[in-house]
N, CA, C and O atoms as a MOPAC input file, in Angstrom:
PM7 MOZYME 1SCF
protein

 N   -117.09000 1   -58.06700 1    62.60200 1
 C   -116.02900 1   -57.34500 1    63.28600 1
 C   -114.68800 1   -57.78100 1    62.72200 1
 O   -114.37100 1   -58.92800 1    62.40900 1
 N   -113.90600 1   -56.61200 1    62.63800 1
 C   -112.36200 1   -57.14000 1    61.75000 1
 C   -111.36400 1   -57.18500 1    62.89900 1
 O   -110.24000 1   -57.68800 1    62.89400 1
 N   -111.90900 1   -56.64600 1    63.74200 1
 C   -110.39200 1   -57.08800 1    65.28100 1
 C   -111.32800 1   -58.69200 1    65.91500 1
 O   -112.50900 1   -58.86100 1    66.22000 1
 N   -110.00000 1   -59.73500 1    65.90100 1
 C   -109.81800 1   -60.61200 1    66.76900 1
 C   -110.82100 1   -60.49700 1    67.75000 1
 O   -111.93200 1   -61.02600 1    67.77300 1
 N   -110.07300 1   -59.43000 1    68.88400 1
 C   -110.50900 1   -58.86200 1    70.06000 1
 C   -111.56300 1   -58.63300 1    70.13500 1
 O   -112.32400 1   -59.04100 1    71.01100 1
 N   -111.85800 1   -57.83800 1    69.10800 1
 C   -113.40100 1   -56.90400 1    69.09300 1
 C   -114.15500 1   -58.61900 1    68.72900 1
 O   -114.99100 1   -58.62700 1    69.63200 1
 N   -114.26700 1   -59.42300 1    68.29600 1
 C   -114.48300 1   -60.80500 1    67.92700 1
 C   -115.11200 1   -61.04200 1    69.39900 1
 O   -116.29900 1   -61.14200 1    69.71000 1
 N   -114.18400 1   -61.09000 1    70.04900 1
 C   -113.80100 1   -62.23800 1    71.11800 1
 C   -114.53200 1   -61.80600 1    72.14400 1
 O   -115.13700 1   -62.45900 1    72.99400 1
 N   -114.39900 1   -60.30400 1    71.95500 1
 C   -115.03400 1   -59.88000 1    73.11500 1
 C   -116.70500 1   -59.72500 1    73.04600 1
 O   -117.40100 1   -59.38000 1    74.00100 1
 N   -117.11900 1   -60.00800 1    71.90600 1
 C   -118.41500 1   -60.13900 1    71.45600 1
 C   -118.98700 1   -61.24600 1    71.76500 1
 O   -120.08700 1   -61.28000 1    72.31700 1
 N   -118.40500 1   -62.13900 1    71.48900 1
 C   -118.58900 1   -63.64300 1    71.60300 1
 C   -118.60100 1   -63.74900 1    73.43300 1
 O   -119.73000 1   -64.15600 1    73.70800 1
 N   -117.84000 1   -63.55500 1    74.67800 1
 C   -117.53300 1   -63.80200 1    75.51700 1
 C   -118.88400 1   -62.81000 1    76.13100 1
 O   -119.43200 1   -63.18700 1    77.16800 1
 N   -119.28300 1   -61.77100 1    75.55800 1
 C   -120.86100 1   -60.90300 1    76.05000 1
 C   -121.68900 1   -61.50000 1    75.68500 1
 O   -122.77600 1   -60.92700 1    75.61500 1
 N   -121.60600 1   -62.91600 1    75.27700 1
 C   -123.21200 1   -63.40200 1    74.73400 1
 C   -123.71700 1   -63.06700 1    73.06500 1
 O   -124.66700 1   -63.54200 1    72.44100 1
 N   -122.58600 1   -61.97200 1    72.60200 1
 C   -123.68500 1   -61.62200 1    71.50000 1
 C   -123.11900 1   -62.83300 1    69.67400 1
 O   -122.91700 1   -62.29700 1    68.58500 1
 N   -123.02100 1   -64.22800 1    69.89400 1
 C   -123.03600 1   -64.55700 1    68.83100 1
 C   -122.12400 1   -65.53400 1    69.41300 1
 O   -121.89700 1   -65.88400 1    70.57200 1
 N   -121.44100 1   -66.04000 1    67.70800 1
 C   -120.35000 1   -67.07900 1    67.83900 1
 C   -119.39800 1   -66.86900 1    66.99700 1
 O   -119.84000 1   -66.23700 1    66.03800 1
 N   -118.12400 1   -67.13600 1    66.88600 1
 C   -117.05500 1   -66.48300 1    65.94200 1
 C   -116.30500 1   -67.72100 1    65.81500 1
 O   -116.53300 1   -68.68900 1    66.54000 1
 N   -115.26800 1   -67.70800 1    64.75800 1
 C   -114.35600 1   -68.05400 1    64.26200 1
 C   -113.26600 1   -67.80400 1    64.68000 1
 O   -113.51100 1   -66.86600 1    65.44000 1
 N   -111.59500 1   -68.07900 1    64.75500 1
 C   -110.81900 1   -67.26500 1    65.05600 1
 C   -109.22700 1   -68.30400 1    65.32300 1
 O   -109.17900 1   -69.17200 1    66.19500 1
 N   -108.42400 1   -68.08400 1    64.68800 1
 C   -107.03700 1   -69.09100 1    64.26100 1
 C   -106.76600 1   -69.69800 1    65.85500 1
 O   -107.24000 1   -69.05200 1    66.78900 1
 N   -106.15000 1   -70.70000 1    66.07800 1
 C   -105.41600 1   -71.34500 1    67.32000 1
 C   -105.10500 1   -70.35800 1    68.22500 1
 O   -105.54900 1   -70.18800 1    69.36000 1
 N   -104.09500 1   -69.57100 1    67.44900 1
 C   -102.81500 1   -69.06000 1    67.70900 1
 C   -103.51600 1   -67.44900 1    68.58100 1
 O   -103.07700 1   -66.86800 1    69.57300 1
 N   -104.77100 1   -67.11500 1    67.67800 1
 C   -105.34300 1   -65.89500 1    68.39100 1
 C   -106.20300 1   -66.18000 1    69.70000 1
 O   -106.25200 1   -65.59500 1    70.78200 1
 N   -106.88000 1   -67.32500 1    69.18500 1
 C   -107.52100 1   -67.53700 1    70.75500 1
 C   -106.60200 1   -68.20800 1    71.87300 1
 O   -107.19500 1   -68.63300 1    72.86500 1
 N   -105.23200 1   -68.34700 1    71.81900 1
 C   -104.40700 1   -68.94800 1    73.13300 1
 C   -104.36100 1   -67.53200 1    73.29500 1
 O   -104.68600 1   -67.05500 1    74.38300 1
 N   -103.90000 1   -66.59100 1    72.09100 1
 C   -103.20000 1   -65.22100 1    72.79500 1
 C   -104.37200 1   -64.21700 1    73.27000 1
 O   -104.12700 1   -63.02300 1    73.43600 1
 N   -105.73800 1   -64.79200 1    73.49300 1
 C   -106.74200 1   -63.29300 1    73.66900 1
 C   -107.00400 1   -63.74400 1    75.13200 1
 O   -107.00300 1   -64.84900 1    75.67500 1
 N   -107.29000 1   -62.12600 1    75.68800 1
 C   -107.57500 1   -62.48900 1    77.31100 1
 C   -109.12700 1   -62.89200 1    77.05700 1
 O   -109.87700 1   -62.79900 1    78.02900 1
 N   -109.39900 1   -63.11600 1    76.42500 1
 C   -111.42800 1   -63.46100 1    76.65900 1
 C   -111.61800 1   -65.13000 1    76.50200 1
 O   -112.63900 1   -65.79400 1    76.68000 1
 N   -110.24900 1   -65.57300 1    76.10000 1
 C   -110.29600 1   -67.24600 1    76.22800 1
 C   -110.91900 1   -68.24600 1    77.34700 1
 O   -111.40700 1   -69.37500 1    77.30100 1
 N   -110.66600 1   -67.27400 1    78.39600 1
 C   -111.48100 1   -67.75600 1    79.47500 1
 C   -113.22900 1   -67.46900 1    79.74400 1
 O   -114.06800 1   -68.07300 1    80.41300 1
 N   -113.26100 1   -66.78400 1    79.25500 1
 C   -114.73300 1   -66.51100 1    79.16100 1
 C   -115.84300 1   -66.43000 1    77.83000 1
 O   -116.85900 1   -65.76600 1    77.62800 1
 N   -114.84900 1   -67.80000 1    76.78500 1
 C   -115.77200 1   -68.29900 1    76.11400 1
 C   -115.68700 1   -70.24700 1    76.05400 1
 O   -115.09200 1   -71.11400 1    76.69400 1
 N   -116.57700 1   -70.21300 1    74.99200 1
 C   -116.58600 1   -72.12900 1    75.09400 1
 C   -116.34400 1   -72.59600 1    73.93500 1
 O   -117.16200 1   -72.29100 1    73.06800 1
 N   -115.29500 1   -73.38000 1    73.57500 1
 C   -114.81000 1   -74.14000 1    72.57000 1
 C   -115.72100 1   -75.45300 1    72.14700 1
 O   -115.83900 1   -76.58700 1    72.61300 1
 N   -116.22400 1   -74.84300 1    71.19100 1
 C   -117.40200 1   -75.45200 1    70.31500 1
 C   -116.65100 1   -77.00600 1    69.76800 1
 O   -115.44700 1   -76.79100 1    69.62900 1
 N   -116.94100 1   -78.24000 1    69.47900 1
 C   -116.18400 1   -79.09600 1    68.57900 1
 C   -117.24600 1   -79.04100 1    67.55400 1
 O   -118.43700 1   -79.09700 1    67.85900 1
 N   -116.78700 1   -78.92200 1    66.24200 1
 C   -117.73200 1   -79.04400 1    65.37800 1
 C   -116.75700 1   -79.81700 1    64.09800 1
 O   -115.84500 1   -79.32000 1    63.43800 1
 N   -117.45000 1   -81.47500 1    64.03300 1
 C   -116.24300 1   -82.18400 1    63.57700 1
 C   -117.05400 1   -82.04000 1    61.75900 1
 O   -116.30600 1   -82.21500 1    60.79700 1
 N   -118.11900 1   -81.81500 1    61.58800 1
 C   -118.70100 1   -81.83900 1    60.50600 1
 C   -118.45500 1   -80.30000 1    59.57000 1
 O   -118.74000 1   -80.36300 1    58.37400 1
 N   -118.07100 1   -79.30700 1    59.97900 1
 C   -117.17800 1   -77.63200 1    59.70400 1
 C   -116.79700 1   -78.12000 1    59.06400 1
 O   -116.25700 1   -79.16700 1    59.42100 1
 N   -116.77600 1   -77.70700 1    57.46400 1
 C   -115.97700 1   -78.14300 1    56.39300 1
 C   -115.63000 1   -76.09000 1    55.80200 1
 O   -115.89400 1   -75.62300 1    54.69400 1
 N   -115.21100 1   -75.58600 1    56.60600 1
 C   -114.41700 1   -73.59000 1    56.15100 1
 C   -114.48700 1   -73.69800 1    55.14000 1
 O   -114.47700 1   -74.86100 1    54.73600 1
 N   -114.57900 1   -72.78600 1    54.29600 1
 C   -114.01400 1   -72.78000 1    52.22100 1
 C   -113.33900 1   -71.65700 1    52.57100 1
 O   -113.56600 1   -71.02200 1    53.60100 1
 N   -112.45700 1   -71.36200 1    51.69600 1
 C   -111.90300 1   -69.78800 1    51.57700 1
 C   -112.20700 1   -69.73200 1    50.06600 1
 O   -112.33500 1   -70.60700 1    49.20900 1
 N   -112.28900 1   -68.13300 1    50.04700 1
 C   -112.86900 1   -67.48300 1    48.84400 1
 C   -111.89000 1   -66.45500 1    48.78300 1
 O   -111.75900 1   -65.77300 1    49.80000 1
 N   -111.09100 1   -66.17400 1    47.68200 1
 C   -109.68800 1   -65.60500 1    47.47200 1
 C   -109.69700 1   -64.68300 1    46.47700 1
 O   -109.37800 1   -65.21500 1    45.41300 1
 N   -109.95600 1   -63.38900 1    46.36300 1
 C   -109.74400 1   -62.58400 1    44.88000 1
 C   -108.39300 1   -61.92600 1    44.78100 1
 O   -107.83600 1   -61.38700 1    45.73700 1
 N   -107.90700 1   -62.00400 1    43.57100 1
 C   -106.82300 1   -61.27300 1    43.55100 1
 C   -106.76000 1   -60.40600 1    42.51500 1
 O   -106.39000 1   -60.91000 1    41.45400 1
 N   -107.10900 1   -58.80700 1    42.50500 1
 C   -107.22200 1   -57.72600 1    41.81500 1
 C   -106.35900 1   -57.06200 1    41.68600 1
 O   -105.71100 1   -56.76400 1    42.69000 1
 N   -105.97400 1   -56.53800 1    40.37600 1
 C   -104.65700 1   -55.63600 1    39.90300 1
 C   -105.12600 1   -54.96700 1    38.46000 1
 O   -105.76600 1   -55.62300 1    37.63800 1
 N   -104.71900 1   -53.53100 1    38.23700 1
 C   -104.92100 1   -52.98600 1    37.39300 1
 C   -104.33600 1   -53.74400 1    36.16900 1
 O   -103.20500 1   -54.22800 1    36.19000 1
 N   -105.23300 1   -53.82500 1    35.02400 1
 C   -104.48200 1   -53.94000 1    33.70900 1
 C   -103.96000 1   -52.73600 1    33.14400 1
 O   -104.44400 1   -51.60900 1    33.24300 1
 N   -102.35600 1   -53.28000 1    32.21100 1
 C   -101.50900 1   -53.98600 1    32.19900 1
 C   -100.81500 1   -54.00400 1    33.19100 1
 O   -100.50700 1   -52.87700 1    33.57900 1
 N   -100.32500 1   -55.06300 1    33.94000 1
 C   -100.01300 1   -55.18400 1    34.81200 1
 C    -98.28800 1   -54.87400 1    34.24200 1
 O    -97.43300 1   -54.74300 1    35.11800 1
 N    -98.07700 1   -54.82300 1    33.49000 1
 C    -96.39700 1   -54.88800 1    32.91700 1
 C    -95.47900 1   -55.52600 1    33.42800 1
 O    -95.20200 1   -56.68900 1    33.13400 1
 N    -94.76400 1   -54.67100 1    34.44900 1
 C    -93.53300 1   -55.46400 1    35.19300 1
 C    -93.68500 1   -55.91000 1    36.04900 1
 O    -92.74000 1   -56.35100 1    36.70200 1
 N    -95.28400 1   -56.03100 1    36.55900 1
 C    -95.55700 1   -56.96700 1    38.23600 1
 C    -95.75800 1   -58.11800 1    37.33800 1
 O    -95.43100 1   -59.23900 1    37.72600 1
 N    -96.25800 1   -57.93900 1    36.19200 1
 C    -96.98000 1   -59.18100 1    35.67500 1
 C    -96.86400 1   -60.75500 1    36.33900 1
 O    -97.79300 1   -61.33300 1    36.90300 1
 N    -95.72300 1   -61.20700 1    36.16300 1
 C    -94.65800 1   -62.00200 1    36.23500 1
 C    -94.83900 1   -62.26100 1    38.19100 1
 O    -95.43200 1   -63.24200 1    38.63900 1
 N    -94.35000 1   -61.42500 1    38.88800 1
 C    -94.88600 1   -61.27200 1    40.52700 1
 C    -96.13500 1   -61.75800 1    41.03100 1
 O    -96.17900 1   -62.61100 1    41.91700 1
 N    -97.51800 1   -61.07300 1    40.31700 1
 C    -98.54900 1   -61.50200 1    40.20700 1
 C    -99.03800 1   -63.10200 1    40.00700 1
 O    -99.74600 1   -63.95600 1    40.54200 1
 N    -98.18100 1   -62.89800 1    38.89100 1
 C    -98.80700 1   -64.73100 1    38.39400 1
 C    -98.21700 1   -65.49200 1    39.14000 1
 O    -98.88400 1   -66.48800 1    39.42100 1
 N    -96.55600 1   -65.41000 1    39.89300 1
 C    -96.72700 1   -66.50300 1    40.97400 1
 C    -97.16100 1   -66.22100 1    42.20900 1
 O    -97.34200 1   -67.04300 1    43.10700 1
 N    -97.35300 1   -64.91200 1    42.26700 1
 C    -98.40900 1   -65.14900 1    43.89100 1
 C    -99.77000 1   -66.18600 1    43.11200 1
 O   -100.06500 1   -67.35400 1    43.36700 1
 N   -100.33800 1   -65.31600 1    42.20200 1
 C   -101.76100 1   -65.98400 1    41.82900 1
 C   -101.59500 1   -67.71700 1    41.98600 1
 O   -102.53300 1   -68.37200 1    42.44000 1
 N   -100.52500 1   -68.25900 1    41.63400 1
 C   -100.32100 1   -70.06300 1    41.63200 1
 C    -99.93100 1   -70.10400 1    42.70700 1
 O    -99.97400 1   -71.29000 1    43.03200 1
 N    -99.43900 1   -69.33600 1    43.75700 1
 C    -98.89300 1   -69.66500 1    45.17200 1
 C   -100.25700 1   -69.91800 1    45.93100 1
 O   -100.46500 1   -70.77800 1    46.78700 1
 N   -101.13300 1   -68.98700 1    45.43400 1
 C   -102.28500 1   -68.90700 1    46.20700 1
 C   -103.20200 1   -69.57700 1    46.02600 1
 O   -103.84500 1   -69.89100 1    47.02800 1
 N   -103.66800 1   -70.09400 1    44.66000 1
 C   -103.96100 1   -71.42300 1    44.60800 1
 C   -103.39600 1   -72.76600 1    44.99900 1
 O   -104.27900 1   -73.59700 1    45.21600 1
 N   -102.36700 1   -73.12900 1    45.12100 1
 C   -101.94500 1   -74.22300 1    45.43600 1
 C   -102.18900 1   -74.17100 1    46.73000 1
 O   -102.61000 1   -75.22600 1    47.20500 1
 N   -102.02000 1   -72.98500 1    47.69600 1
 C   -102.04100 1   -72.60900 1    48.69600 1
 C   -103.52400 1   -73.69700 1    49.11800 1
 O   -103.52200 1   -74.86200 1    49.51500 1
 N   -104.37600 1   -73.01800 1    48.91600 1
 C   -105.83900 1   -73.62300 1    48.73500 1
 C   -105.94000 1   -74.25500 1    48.73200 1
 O   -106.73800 1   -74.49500 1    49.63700 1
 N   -105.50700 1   -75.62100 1    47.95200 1
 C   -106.10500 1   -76.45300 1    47.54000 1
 C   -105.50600 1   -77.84500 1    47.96800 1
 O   -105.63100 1   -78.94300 1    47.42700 1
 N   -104.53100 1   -77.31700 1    49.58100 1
 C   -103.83000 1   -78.39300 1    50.48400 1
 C   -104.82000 1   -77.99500 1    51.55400 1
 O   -104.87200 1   -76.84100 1    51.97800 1
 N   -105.62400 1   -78.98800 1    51.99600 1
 C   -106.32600 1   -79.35500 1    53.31600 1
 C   -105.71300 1   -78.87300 1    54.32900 1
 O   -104.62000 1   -79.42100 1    54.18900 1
 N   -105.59700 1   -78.02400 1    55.56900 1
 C   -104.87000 1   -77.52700 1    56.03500 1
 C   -105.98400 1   -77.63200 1    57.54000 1
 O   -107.16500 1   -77.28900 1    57.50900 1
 N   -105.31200 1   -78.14800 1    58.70500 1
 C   -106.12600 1   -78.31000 1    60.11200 1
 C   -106.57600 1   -77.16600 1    60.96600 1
 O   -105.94500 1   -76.18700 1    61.36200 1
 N   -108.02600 1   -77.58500 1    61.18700 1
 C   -108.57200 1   -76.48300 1    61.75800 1
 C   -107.43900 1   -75.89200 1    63.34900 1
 O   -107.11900 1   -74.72600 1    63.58100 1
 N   -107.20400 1   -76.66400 1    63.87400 1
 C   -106.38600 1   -76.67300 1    65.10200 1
 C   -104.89800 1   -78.12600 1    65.16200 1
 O   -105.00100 1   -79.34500 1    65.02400 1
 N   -103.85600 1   -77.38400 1    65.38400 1
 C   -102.79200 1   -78.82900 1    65.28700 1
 C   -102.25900 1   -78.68700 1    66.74200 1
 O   -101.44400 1   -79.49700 1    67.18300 1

């Protein structure tokens, strides 16, 4: 499911277990009617593609520092919950 909500509200009917940022589960009304798992051994990966037609010409340049933004991005440990 690609909505939060539609997530949450799945999870709170019994049907599974989800994922879902800090910030979305303080703001969803189904917070109360699910259970906050601790799972200290969860090690997430993210998997990142970044696709653009060749020649890229005048993004070129745009591209390549998102592309290093987004790696570096990555590759700082970043907390499941702060």
């Amino acid at each position: 499911a690609l909505s939060v909500d539609l997530r949450m509200s799945l999870v709170a009917r019994g049907h599974g277990i989800g994922i879902v940022t800090p910030g979305a589960f303080a703001d969803s009304r189904w917070r109360d009617r699910v259970e906050v798992i601790d799972c200290p051994d969860f090690k997430p990966q993210v998997r990142a593609w970044l696709l653009h037609r060749p020649p890229a010409g005048r993004l070129s340049r745009p591209i390549a520092l998102f592309r290093d933004a987004l790696i570096e991005g990555l590759e700082v440990p970043m907390p499941l919950v702060s």
